[in-house]
N, C-alpha and C positions, 0 to 999 in steps of 0.2 A: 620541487619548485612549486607546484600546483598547491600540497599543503601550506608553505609557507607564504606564499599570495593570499591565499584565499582567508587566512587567521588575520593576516595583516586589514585586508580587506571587508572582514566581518567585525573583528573586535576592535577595531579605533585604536591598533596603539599609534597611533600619533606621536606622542611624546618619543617613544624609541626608536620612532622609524626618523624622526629629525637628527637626533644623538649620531644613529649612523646613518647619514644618508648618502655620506661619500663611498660608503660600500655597500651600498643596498643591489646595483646591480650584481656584484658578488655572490650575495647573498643569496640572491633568488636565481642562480643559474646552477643547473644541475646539469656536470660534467656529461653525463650518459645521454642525455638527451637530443637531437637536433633543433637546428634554430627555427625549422618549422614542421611541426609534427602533421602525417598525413592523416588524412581527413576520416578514411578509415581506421585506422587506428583508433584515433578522438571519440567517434561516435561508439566503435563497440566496445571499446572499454568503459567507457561514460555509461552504455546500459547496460554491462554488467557489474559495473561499481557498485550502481544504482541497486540491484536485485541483492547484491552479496551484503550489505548494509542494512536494506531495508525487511528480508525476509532470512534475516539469522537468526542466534539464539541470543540477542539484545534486543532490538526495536520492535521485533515481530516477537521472538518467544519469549520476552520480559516484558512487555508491553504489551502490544495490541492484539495480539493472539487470547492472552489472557482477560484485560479491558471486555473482550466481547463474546468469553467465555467456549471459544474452540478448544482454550488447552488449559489444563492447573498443574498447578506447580509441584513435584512429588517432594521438594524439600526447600524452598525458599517463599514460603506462603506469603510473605511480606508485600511481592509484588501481588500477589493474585487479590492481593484486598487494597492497591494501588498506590503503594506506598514505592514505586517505580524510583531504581537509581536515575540521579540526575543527568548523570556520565549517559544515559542511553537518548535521551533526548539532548544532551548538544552532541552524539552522534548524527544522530538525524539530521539535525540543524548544520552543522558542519561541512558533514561528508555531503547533503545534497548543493551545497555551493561549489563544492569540489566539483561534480558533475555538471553543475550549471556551466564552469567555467572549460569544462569542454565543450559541453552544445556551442556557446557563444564562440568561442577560438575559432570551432569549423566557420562560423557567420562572419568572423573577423576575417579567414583567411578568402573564404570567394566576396568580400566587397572589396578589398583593400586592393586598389589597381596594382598594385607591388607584384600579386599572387594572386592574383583572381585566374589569368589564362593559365597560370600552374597548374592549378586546384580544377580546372573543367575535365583536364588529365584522368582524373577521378570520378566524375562523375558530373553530369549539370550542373551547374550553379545554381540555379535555381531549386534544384530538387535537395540539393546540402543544405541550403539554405532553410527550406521546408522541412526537411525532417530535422532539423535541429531547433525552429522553432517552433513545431510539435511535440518532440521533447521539452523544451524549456517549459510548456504549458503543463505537461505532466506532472514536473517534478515538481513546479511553485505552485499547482493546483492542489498537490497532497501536504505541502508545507502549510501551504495558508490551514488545509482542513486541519492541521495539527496543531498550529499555534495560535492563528487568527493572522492579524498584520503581522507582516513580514516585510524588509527589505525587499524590493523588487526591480527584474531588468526585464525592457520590452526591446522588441526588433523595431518595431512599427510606431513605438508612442515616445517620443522624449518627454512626455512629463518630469516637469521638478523634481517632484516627489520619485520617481523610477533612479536609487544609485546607489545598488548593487551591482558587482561583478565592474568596479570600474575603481579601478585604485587612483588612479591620478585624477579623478573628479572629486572622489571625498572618502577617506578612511574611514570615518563612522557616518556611514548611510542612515539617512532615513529610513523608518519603517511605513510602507504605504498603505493605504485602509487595505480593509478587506474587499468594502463596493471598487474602489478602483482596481485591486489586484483581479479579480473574478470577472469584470467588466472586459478588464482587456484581455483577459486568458480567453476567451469568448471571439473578439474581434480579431485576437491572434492565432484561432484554431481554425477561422473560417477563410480568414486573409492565406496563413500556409497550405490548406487545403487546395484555394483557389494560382497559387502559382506552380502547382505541380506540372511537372512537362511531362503528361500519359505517354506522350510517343518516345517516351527513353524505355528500355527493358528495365533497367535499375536505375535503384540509387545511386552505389556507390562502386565504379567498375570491379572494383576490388572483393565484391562482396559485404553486405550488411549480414548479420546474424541473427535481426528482427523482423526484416518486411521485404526483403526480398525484390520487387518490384514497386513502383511509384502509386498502383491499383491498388495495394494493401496498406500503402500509408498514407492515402488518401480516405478509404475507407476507416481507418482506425481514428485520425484528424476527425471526422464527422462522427465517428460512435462517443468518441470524449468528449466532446463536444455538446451530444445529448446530455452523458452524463452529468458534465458541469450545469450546463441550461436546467436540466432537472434539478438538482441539488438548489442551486440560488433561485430557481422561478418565485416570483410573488415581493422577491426583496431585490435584486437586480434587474434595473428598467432593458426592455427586449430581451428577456432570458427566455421568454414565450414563443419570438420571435425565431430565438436561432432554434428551440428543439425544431419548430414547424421546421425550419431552414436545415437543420441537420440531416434531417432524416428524408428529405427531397433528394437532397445532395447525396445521401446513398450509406448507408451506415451495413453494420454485418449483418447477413443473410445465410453465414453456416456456420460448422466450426471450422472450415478452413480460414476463415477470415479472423478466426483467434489468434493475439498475439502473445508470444511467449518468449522465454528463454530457456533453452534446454544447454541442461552443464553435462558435464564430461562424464561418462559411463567409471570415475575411476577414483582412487583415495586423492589424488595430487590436485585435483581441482573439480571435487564436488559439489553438488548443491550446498546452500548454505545453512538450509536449516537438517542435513542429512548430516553437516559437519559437526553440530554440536554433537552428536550423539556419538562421537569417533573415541571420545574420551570421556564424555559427562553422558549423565542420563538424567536431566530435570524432569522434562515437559512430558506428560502425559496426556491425554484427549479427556477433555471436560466431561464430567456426570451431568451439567443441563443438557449439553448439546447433544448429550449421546441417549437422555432421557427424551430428547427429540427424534430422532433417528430408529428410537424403537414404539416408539407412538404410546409413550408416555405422558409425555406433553403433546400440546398442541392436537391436531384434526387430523393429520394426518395418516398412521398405520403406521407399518415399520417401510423405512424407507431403503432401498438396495443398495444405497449410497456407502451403507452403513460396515458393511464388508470390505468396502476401498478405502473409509477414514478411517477406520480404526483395526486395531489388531486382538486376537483372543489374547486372553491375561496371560497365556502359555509362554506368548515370545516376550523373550528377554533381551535387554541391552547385548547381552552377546551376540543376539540373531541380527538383529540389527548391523552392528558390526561386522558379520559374517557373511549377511546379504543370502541367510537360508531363512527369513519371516514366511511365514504360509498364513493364509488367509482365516476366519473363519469360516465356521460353515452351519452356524445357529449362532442367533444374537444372545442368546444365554452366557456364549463364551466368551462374551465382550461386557466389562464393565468401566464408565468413568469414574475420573476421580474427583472427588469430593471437592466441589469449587469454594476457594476460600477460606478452608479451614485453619484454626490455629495451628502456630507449628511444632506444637506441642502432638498432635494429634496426625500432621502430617504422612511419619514411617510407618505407621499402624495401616494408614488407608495405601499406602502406595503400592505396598505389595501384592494387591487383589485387582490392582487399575491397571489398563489396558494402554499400551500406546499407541501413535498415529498407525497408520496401516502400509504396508508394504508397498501399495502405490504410491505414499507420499515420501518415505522415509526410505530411499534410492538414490546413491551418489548424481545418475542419468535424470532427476525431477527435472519437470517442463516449472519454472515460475514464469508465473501471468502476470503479466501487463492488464490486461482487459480481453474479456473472453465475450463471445457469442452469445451465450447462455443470458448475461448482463443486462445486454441490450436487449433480448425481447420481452425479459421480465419491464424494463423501461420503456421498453414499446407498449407492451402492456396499461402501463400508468399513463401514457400520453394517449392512451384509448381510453380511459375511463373504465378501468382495472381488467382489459378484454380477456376473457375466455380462452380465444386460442393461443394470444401472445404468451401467455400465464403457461399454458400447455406446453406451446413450442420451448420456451425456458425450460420448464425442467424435461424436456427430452432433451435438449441440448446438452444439458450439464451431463446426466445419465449415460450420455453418447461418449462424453469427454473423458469420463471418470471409466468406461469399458463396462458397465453393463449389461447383461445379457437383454436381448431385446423382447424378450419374452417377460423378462418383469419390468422393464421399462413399459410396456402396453398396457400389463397389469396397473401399474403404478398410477399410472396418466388415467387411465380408466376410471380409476376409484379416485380421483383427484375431488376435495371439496369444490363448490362452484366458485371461482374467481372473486376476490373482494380485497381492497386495501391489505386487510388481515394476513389472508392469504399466501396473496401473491408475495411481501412483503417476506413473510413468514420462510416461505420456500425461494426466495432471493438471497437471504441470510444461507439457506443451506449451499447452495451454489456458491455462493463467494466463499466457502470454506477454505483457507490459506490464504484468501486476498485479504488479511486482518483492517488495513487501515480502510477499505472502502464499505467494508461490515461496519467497520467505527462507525463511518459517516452515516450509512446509513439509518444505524439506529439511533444517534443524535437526532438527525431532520425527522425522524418518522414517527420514532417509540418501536419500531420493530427490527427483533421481535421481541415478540411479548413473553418471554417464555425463558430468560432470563433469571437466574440468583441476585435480587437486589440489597441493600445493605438494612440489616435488622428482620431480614425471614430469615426460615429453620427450614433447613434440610437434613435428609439422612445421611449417615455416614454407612461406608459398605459394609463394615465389621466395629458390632463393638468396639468402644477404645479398653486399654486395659480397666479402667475403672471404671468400665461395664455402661458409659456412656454412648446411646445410638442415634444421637441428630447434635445438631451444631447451628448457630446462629452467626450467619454471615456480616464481621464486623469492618468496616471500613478504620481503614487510618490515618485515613485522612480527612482532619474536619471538616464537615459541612458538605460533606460528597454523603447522599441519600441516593446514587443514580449510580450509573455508568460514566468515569470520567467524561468532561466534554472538553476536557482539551488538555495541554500536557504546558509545564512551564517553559518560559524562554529561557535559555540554558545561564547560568551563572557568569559565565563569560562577557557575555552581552548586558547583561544589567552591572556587571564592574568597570568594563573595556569602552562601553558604549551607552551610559549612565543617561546623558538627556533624552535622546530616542527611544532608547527602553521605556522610559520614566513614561513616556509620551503616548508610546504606543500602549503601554501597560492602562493609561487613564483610556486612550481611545476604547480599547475594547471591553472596558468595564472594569478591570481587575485582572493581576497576573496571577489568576487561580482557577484550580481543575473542577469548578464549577462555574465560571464564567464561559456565558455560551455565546458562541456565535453568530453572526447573522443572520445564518440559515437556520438553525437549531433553535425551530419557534414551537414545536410538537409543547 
């Protein structure tokens, strides 16, 4: 049902849903279901929908993992030079509507006097209410960073322009700017924040799977909140206002206050980027990001990090599999793989290249929402690049990742002095697996610097057979010199929903993966 809503709802078939409108309730009722789904159910399936979509081996390991150079591709180099199926972005675009229209259902069912004293049964009304349009900000905050305007729905704003997730107001919704989408993702992080009811133990009596108590998704509300406020400051009027405002309000202060998902320790419902590997073996750990990690590139030295992302050349897809990977124990035994290269030249390198690492690559993986670590590298930049915040970040990550604390001391010790560069730099290595906020990043900033861009020469790990040992990193897609800055609106939507595509495509300059976005003024 929820598919079939939500295609109806995105792509404007209007014309077919007239044809049959006498069986349309038909249509969209799925026998299995009840006529009101509980509230717990809604929300953790809706966040782990969310995780299983956005952090598999499409969006994350064909997309954005690549995009920003954590992983390359051991045999479909097409994507790694961004020539990205289209199928993976109206994924994206899709399936986060799907989610959306869970957040909003939980919102539907505690206003709707019908169900609202049902629904308290569960948990406050107020606090469902809250964390579901805490959520909703999440997921249209990462859609906007991906495509620009987007169809949007608010709790708090009926603006005209806000109609998505609403079938009987209009089948082909507008798409709404960007300054409005981020304005009120802003006014609706601070508003859910501020109706939490602290004196409840939980959310949801039933149990949530994310936050536990009403203390942790209230602090989580305020650390997104920075983050957004940072991202748009300087192009969204009071973005300056809410960081100041965020971080009063109480943002993370450990890594207890990290949010995650942690999946099932088992093959039946593992992580999701642990499930590509169940049967395929693409994705390998990038040669930049690993020429970082051993103080290669960039100021830094070899980083301890480097033992947790990545694996020695030793283990193989079968270890993997088998869940007997062992770590290294010299960066010698770790090599990436050659970002970008033709795929002519691909099989040759892939055999010497290292995969992700044992901590990452585990049916039981925690994926992140937004971690600890995040925030005080941002705390940091809302200090005017500070020192300790800078510090506190990468002990934090170090802490998260299981580092012995004896090179974590060493590490932070020898850290260069804090500076845009820097901190930035070592922000990029902490979001490692959060691909699409890495994305962001390095849009708004230029960091990091340290990057394969399109038209340098790099090495390859082994000769090719025709005794060739560097490669020049070619894009294929015209007129991309950079790191994509945005991904297209899915094909659907410019056939399904032709005058708003048309629309939003003019608003944001061009429906192309160099058309940047508001924020993306570096």
């Amino acid at each position: 049902m929820k598919k079939i809503f939500s295609i109806l709802t995105l792509a404007g078939l209007s014309l077919a849903l007239n044809s049959c409108a006498d069986k349309f309730e038909e249509i969209d009722t799925n026998p299995n279901s009840t006529e009101n789904p509980l509230p717990t159910g809604l929300f953790n399936n809706g966040n782990k929908e969310y995780m299983d979509f956005t952090r598999d081996g499409w969006v994350s390991g064909r997309m954005m993992l690549p995009f920003i150079q954590y992983s390359a591709q051991r045999q479909y180099t097409e994507e790694d030079r961004y020539q990205y199926r289209l199928t993976t972005g109206t994924q994206l675009w899709t399936r986060t509507y799907y989610v959306a229209q869970d957040y909003k259902k939980i919102i539907d069912l505690n206003t709707d006097p019908a169900t609202k004293a049902q629904m308290a049964n569960y948990g406050a009304n107020a606090n469902q209410i809250a964390a579901s349009r805490i959520m909703l900000s999440y997921v249209f905050a990462n859609l906007a960073d991906a495509f620009g305007d987007i169809p949007y729905w608010s709790y708090g704003n009926k603006d005209a322009d806000f109609q998505a997730l609403n079938v009987d107001a209009n089948l082909q919704p507008k798409f709404a700017t960007q300054k409005k989408v981020y304005a009120d993702i802003l006014k609706e992080l601070k508003e859910a924040s501020e109706m939490i009811d602290g004196t409840q133990d939980v959310i949801l009596t039933d149990g949530d799977q994310l936050f536990g108590s009403p203390a942790k998704l209230k602090t989580f509300a305020n650390s997104l909140r920075l983050r957004i406020a940072t991202r748009v400051k300087g192009v969204i009027p009071g973005a300056e206002a809410h960081i100041a405002d965020a971080i009063a309000s109480g943002v993370m202060t450990s890594n207890d206050d990290t949010v995650g998902l942690t999946y099932e320790n088992n093959l039946v419902n593992p992580s999701p980027f642990f499930a590509t590997y169940i049967e395929r073996s693409d994705f390998a750990i990038s040669k930049t990001f690993v020429q970082l990690l051993k103080g290669e590139k960039g100021n830094f030295g070899v980083d301890p990090r480097i033992f947790k992302y990545a694996s020695p050349t030793s283990v193989k897809a079968s270890n993997i599999r088998a869940q007997n990977m062992v770590e290294a124990t010299d960066i010698s035994q770790i090599k990436g793989m050659p970002y970008g290269v033709p795929t002519t030249l691909a099989t040759s390198q892939a055999a010497s290249s290292s995969y992700f690492g044992k901590s990452v690559l585990k049916p039981g993986y925690t994926e992140i929402f937004m971690e600890y670590a995040e925030v005080e590298f941002l705390l940091a930049e809302a200090n005017g690049w500070s020192q300790d915040h800078y510090e506190k970040g990468v002990r934090a990550s170090m802490e998260r990742w299981g580092v012995p604390t004896t090179d974590i001391d060493t590490f932070v010790a020898a850290l260069p002095a804090a500076s845009k560069a820097n901190v930035m730099n070592q922000k990029y290595v902490a979001l490692f697996m959060q691909p699409n906020e890495a994305w962001s990043e390095y849009r708004r900033t230029g960091y990091p610097n340290t990057l394969l861009l399109p038209g340098q020469t790099a090495d390859l790990n082994v000769p090719s057979a025709a005794g060739q040992t560097t490669y020049t990193f070619t894009s294929l897609i015209a007129g991309l010199t950079d790191v994509p800055t945005r991904i297209f609106y899915p094909t659907t939507v410019q056939t399904l929903n032709t005058a708003n595509y048309q629309a939003a495509s003019a608003s944001i300059g061009g429906d192309q993966m160099n058309t940047k976005l508001i924020w993306d003024t570096n």
